[in-house]
DOTI-236157 format. One line per field, with one value per residue: residue in one letter; z, y, x of N, C-alpha, C in turn. Coordinates in Angstrom, 3 decimals. Example, Ala and Ser with C-alpha at 12.3 -4.5 7.8 and 13.67 -1.06 7.14 Angstrom:
// DOTI-236157
rest <- c(A_S)
n.Z <- c(7.800_7.080)
n.Y <- c(-5.690_-2.250)
n.X <- c(13.190_12.850)
ca.Z <- c(7.800_7.140)
ca.Y <- c(-4.500_-1.060)
ca.X <- c(12.300_13.670)
c.Z <- c(7.800_7.870)
c.Y <- c(-3.300_0.030)
c.X <- c(13.200_12.900)
This chain:
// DOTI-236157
rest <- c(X_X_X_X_X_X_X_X_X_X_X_X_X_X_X_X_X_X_X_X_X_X_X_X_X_X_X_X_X_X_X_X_X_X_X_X_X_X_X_X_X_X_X_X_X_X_X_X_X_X_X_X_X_X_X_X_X_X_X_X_X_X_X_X_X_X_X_X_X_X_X_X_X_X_X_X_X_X_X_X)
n.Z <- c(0.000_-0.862_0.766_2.350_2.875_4.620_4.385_2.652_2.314_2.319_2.512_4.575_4.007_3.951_3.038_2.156_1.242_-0.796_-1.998_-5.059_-5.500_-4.093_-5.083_-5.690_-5.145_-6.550_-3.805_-2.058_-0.856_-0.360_-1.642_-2.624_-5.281_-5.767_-4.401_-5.730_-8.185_-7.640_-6.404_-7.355_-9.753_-11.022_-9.687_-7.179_-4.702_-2.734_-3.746_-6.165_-7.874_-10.075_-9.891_-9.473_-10.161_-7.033_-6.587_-5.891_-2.763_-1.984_-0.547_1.149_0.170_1.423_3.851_4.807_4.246_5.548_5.414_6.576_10.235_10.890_10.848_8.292_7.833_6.193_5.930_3.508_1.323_-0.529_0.265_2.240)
n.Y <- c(-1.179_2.379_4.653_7.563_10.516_12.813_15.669_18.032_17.498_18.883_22.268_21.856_21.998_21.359_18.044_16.320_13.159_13.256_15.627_17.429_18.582_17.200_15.531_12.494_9.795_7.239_6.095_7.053_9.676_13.197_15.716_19.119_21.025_23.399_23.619_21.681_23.166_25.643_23.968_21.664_20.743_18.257_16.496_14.143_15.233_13.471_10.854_11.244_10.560_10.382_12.598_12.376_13.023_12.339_9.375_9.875_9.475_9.044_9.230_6.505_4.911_6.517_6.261_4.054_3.318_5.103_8.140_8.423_9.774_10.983_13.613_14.429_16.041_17.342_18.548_19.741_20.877_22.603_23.667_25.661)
n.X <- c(0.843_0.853_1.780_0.830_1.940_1.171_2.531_4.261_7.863_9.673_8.795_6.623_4.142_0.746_-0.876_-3.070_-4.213_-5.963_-4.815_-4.395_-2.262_0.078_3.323_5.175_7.991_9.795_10.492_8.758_8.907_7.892_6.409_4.929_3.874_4.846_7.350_9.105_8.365_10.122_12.232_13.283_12.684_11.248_13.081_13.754_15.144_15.918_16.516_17.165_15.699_12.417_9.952_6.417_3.098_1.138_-0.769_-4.131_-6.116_-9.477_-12.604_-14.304_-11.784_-9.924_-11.001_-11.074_-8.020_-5.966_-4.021_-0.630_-0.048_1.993_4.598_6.496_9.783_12.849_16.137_16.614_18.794_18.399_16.304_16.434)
ca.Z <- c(0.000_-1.144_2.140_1.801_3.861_4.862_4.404_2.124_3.398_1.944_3.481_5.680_3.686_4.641_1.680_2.416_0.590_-1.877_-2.790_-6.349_-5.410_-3.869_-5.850_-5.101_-6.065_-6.067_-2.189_-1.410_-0.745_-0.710_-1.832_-2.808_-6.592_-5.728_-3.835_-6.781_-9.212_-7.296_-6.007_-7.373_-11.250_-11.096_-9.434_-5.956_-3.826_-1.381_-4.415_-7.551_-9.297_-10.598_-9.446_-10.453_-8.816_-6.119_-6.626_-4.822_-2.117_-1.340_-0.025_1.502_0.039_2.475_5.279_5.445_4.706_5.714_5.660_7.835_11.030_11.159_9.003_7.921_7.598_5.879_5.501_2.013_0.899_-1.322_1.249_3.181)
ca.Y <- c(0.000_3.230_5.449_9.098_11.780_14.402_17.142_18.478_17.074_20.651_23.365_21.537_22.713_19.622_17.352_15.355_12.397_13.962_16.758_17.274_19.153_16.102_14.670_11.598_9.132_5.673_5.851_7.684_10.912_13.832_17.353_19.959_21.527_24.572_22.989_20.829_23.889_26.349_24.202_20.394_20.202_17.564_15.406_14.079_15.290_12.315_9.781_11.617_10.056_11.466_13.613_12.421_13.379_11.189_9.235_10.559_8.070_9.546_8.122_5.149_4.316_6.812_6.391_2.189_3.255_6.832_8.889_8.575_10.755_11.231_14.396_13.978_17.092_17.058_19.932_19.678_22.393_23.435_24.265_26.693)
ca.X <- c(0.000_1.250_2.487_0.528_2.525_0.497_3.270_5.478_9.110_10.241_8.164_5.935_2.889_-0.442_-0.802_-4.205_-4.900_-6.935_-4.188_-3.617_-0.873_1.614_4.124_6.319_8.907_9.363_10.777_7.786_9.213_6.451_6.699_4.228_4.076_5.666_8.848_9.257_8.827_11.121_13.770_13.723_12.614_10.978_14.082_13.764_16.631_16.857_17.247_17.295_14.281_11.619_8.546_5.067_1.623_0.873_-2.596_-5.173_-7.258_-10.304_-14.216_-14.523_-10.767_-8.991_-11.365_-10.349_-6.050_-5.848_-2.574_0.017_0.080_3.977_4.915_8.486_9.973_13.974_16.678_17.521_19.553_17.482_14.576_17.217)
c.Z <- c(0.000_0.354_1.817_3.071_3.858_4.727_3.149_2.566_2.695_2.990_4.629_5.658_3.825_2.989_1.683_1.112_-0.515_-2.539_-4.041_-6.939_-5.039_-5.012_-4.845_-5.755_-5.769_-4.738_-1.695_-0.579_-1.081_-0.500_-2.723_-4.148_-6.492_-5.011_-5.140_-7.804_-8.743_-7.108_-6.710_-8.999_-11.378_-10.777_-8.075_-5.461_-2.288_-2.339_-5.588_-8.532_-9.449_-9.450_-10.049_-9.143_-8.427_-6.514_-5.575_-4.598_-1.509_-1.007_1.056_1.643_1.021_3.653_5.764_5.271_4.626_5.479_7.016_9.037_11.163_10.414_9.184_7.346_7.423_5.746_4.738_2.204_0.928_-0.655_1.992_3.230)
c.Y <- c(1.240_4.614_7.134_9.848_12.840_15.691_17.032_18.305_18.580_21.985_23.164_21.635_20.915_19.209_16.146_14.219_12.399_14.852_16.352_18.001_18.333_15.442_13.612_11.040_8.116_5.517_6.418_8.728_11.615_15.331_17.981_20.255_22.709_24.035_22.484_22.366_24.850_25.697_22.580_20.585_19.492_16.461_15.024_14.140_14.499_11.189_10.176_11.110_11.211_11.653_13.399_12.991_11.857_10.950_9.791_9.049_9.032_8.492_7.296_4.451_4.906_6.823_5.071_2.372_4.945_7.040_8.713_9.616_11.471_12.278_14.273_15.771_17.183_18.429_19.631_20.753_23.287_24.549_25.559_28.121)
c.X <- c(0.887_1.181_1.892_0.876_1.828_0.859_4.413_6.932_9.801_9.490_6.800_4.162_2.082_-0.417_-2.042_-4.175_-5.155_-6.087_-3.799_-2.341_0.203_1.958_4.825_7.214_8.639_9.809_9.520_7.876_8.243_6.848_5.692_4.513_5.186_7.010_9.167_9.308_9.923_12.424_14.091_13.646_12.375_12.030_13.590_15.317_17.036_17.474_17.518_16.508_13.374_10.294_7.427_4.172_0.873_-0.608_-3.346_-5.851_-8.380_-12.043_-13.485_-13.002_-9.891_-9.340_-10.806_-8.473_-5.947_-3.979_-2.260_0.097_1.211_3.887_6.498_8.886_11.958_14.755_16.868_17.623_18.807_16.260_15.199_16.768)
């Protein structure tokens, strides 16, 4: 099951479920549109893959595997 981070590991901004604003990678790294357009380019800067938009789980599907509670929050550089 696909791991949905509630936050932006860049600026900390919420990232529900439903956002059609999260991106990820294949580690399941999670960053916002705007982090990704200002400071990544579509790379991930923990592994260097790529940046797609995370599926959305919503209804019924995110009430039985909700998002994680944890927010992960990283210094990359970039975020400085």
């Amino acid at each position: 099951m696909l791991e949905l981070r509630p936050n932006c590991e860049c600026c900390d901004t919420d990232l529900p479920g439903d956002s059609p604003d999260a991106l990820i990678c294949s580690f399941e790294c999670t960053f916002c549109r705007t982090c990704n357009e200002q400071h990544f380019h579509g790379r991930c800067p923990n592994c260097g893959g790529v940046l797609v938009s995370r599926p959305t789980r919503v209804g019924q599907a995110l009430e039985n595997n909700p998002a994680v509670a944890e927010r992960t929050l990283k210094a990359h550089v970039s975020c400085a």
